[in-house]
N, C-alpha and C positions, 0 to 999 in steps of 0.2 A: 580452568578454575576448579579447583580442588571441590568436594562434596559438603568440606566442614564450611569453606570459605561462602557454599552456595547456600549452605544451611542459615550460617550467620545473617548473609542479605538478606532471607525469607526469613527470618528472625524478627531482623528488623522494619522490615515491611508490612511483618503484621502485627507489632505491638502498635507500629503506626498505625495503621488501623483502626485498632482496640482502643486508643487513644484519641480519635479525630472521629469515631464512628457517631457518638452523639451532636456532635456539631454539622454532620452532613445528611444531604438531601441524599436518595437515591441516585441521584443523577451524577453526582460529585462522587461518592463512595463507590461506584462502578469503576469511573477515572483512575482512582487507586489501584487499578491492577494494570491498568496498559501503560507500554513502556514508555517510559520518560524520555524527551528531550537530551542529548547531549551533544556537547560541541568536539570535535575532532579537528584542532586547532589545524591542522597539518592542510586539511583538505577545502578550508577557507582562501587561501591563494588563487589570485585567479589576474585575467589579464585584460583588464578593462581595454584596451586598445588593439588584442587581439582580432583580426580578421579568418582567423584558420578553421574550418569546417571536418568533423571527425564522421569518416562515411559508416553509415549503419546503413547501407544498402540489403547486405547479407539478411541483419533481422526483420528488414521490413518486407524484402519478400518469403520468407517463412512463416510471418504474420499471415498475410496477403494468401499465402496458401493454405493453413492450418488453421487461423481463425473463422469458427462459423457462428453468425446471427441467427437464432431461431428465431421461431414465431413470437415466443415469450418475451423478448426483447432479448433477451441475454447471449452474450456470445460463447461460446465452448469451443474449447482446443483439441483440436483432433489427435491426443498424445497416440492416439495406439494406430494410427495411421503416417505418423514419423518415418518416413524408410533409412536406410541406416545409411546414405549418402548424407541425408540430412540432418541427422543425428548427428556424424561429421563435420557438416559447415555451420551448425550451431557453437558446435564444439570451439571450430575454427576463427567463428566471429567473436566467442567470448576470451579466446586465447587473444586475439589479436588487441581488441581495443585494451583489454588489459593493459597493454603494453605501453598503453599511453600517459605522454605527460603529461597529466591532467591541468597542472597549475600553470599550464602555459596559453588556456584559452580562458575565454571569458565564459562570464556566468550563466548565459542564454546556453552558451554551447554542452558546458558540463551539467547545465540542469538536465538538458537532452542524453547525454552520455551516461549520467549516473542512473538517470528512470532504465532507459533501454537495458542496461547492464543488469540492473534489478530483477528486472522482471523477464530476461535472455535466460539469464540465473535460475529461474525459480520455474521455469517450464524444463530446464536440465533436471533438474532436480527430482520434476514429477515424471521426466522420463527415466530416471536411474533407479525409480522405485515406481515399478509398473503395476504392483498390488495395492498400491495406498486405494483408498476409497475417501480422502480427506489429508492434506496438507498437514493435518494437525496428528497425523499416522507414523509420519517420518520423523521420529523421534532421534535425530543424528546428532542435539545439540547438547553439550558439554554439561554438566552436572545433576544432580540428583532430582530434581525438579523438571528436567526436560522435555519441553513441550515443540513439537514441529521442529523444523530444519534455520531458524533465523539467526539464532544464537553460533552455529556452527563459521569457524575460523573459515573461507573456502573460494574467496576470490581476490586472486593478487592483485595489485594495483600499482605502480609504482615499487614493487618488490615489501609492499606491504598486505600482509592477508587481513580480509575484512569479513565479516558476516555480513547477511543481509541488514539485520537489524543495525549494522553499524550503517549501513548505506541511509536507509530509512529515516532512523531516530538520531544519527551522528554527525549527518551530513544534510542532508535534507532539509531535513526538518528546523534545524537549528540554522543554518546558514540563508535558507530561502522562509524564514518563517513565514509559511504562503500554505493555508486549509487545502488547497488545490492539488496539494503534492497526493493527499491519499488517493484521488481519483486517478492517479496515475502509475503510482504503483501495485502491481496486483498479486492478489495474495492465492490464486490460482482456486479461489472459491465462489459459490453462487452466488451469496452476499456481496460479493466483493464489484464493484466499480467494475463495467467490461472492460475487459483486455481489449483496447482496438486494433481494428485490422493495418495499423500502419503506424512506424516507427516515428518514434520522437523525434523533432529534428528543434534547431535553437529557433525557427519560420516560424514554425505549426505548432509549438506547445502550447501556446494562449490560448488560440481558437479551439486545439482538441480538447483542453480544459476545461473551458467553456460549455460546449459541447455537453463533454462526459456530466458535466455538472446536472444540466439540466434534464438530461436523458436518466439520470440515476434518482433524483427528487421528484421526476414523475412517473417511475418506477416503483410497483408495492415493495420492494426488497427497500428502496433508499428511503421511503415517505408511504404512511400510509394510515388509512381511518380507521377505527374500530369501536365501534358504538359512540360514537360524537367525539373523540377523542385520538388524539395524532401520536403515532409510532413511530419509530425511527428505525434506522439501521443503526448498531453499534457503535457502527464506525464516529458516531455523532456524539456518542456519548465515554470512549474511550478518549477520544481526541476532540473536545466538547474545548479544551484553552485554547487548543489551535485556530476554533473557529473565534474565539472571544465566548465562550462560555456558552450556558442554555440558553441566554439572550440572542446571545451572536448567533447559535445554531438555528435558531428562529428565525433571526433576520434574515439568515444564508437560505433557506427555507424559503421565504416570502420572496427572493428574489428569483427565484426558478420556479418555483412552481405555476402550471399551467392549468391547475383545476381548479376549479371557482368553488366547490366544498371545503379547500383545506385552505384557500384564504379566507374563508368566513371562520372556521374554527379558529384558525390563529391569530384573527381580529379581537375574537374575544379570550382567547388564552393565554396565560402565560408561561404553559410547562409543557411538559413531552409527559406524557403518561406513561411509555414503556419503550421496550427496544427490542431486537432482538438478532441473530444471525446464524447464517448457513454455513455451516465450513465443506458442507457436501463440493467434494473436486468438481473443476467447471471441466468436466471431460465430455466430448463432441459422443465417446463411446463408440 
């Protein structure tokens, strides 16, 4: 995309804005800047009667190696302890499922296929740029406004090259409209849903979702109090439709949460007071 073509979007992005800004809540006007929803007709194909299983052996024991839990609950990737074997069969794992026909398995399976690719993706990434100190550093994505590495053209598929963001907001999101997806996606930041130590498969992605859900809402980074009043992580409030709106984020809220203070707040509340997030790299160091 051209610079004038990138100027034009942000053009009209923010007259939108300028234009919806007295009609919107804080909650809603934050919305406006994370990326929208789109359907990538191509990558809807799928084979309801499929039995065929796509082995992600390779990334889940690289997880299993490089993923560490601290004490804080948070997990970090041991990027700078990577030895260059396995900088290799990383390499090797993301060349290979590449390869695959995606529209030939069913939808449990490619949901497993397209997370792991994602986020296989996006730790290459942070290893090919061993200075960043934030995801949001690697400024590799096409046009004038360039922020982080999502937008960048950079995983084949079918003999088609995709960005992250096309996997995320193109595929994803649209095809599984399921809030669940961001906790599985990872954006290789502290805010962000932990990376778990074990690879997607079409078995385990309910239960790890589950999981991740509740372990991240009873987490200060996903949920949390401040002076009688409930915070959030971004992720709540960029992608606030996905859940069904600040309603729905509430509701998704009351259904995970394990601390008896932030169900009395949200008995009597009906808004999120604020948000916030970390793009500090989740690096083990």
């Amino acid at each position: 995309m051209s610079r004038r073509s990138t100027f034009r979007k942000f053009s009209r992005r923010f007259a939108l804005v300028l234009l919806c800004a007295p009609l919107l809540t804080g909650f809603s006007f934050e919305a406006l800047f994370a990326p929208q929803s789109y359907l990538l007709e191509k990558w809807a194909a799928h084979d309801a009667a499929s039995k065929a299983i796509i082995d992600h052996s390779e990334w889940d024991r690289l997880l299993k190696l490089y993923v560490v839990k601290k004490s804080d609950g948070i997990t970090r990737f041991a990027y700078k302890r990577v030895s260059k074997l396995d900088r290799r069969r990383l390499d090797g794992y993301i060349r290979d499922i590449s390869k695959t026909k995606i529209g030939k398995f069913n939808r449990d399976e490619q949901f497993a296929f397209w997370v792991n690719l994602y986020n296989a993706r996006t730790v290459k990434v942070i290893l090919d740029h061993p200075d960043a100190e934030s995801i949001r550093d690697i400024d590799i994505s096409p046009g004038f406004f360039a922020d982080g590495p999502w937008d960048k053209k950079m995983i084949v598929v079918d003999e088609i090259i995709l960005s992250l963001n096309d996997i995320e907001h193109g595929i994803l999101r649209p095809i599984y409209q399921d809030p669940y997806i961001h906790y599985a996606v990872n954006c290789a930041s502290i805010s962000c849903p932990n990376l778990l130590p074990v690879a997607f498969s079409a078995k385990n992605y309910g239960t790890l979702l589950d999981k991740a859900a509740r372990a991240y809402i009873n987490h200060p980074r996903g949920v949390r109090v401040e002076q009688g009043q409930i915070k959030v992580s971004s992720i709540y409030v960029w992608f606030a439709e996905d859940f069904g709106g600040e309603a729905g984020v509430l509701e998704h809220i009351k259904k995970y949460t394990d601390r008896e203070r932030v169900r009395v707040i949200l008995h009597s509340r009906k808004s999120i007071a604020g948000h916030g997030y970390d793009w500090t790299l989740n690096d083990d160091g």
